[in-house]
N, C-alpha and C positions, 0 to 999 in steps of 0.2 A: 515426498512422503504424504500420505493420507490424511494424518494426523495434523500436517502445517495448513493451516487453512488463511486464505490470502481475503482481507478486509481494504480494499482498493475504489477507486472511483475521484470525482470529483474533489478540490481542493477544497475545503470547506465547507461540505458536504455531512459532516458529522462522522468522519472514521473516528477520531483518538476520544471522541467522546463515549461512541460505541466501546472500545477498547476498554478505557477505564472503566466500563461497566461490566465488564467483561472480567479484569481482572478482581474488581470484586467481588466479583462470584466468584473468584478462586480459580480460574484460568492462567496460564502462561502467556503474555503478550509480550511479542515485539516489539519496541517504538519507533516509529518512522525514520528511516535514518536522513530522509532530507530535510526534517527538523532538528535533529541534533546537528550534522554539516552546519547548520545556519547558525544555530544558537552558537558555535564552538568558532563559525568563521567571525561571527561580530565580536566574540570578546577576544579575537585575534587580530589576524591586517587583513581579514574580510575579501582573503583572490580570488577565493572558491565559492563565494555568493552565484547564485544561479543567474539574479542579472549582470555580472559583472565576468564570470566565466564559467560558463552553461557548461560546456564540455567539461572541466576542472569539476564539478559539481557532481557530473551525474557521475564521472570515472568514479570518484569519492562514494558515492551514496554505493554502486556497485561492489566496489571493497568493502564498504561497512556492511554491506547486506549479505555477503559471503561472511564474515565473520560470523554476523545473529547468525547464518544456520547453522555453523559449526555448533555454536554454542546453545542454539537452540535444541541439536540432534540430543543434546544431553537433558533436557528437561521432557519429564513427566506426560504422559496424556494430551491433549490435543493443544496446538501453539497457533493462536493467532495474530498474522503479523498487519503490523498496520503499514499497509505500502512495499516495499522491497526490492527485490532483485529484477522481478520480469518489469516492475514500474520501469526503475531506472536504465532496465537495459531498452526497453523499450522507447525510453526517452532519447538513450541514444542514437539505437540506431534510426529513429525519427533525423535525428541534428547532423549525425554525420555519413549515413547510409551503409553504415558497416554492421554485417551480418552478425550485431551480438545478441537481438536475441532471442532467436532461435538454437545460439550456440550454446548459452546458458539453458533455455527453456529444455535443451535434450540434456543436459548435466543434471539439471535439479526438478523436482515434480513438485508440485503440489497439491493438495487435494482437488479433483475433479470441478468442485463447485468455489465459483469467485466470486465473492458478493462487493458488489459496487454502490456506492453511494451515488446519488446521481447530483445533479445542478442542483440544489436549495436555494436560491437566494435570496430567503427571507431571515436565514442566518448565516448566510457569507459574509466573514468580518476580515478584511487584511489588519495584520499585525506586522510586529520585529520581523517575525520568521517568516511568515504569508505572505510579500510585495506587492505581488501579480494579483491582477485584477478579475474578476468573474470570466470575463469573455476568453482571456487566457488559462483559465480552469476549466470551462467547459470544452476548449480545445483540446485539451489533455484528457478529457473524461472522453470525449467521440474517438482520441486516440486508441486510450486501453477499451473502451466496446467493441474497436476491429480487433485488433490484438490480441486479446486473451481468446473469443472463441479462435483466430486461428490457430494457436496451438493447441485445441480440441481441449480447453476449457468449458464448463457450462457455467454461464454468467448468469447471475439472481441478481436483480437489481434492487438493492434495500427501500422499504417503503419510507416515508417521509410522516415517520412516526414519534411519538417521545422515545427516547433510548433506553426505557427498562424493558418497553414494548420491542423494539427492532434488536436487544440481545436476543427476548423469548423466539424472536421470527427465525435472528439465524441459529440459534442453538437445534428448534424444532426441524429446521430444514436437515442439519447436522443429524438429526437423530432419524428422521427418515430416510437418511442416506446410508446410514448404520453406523455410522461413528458417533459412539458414546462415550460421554463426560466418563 
């Protein structure tokens, strides 16, 4: 859908910060599902931690990201997600070389423009939820760079701005695109 616009990139990189700025404005947002998976496997028995079972993790974060669209399809005006379904499949089919996702990429659209957060590591901080260290985020950033334009995505790479500055950037780009608030 046009209107789902995908906020992806680097781990640490400033996506959920962008977001919550986002929803202050009054926008619909996703939230990551491979932060929730995390928060929800620690105060569990922790199988499905991504260092502990990657695969278990991403199957997960891909279920939970089909859910947000469902339930996204039902909310208002333009929805931006922080991370999702082409991440997670993408992840997978990285780990275990099965063709998902391109299988999902043809199921679900997104809007044309995917803005990426790139490497910061002036404020890359690991947490609870974050483990993995820089070098394994920018691995995953060089991933979804090949990735998204091959499924004829157009990737904008978010500047490395304060975040009331880099909402106005994507919103502006949004609105040159013609998709209006």
């Amino acid at each position: 859908m046009d209107r789902f616009i995908i906020i992806s990139g680097c781990s640490g990189g400033g996506k959920s910060t962008l977001l919550e700025e986002l929803a202050r404005r009054g926008f619909s947002v996703i939230e990551e599902p491979g932060r929730r998976i995390v928060a929800a496997e620690l105060a569990g028995d922790g199988k499905a931690l991504p260092g502990v079972d990657a695969e278990s993790f991403l199957r997960r974060a891909i279920a939970l990201s089909l859910e947000d669209l469902e339930r996204a399809s039902a909310l208002p005006g333009p929805v931006f997600f922080d991370r999702g379904l082409l991440d997670a499949a993408s992840g997978l089919g990285e780990m275990t070389g099965e063709p998902v996702l391109q299988s999902f990429a043809d199921a679900w659209r997104f809007n044309h423009t995917v803005f990426l957060t790139p490497p910061w590591p002036e404020i890359y901080r690991q947490d609870a939820e974050r483990q993995h260290g820089l070098e394994a985020a920018m691995e995953e950033y060089e991933r979804l760079l090949r990735d998204y334009p091959a499924l004829g995505y157009e990737v904008v790479e978010l500047p490395k701005i304060p975040v009331g500055e880099r909402a106005n950037f994507v919103l502006d780009r949004l609105e040159r695109d013609g998709l209006t608030s």
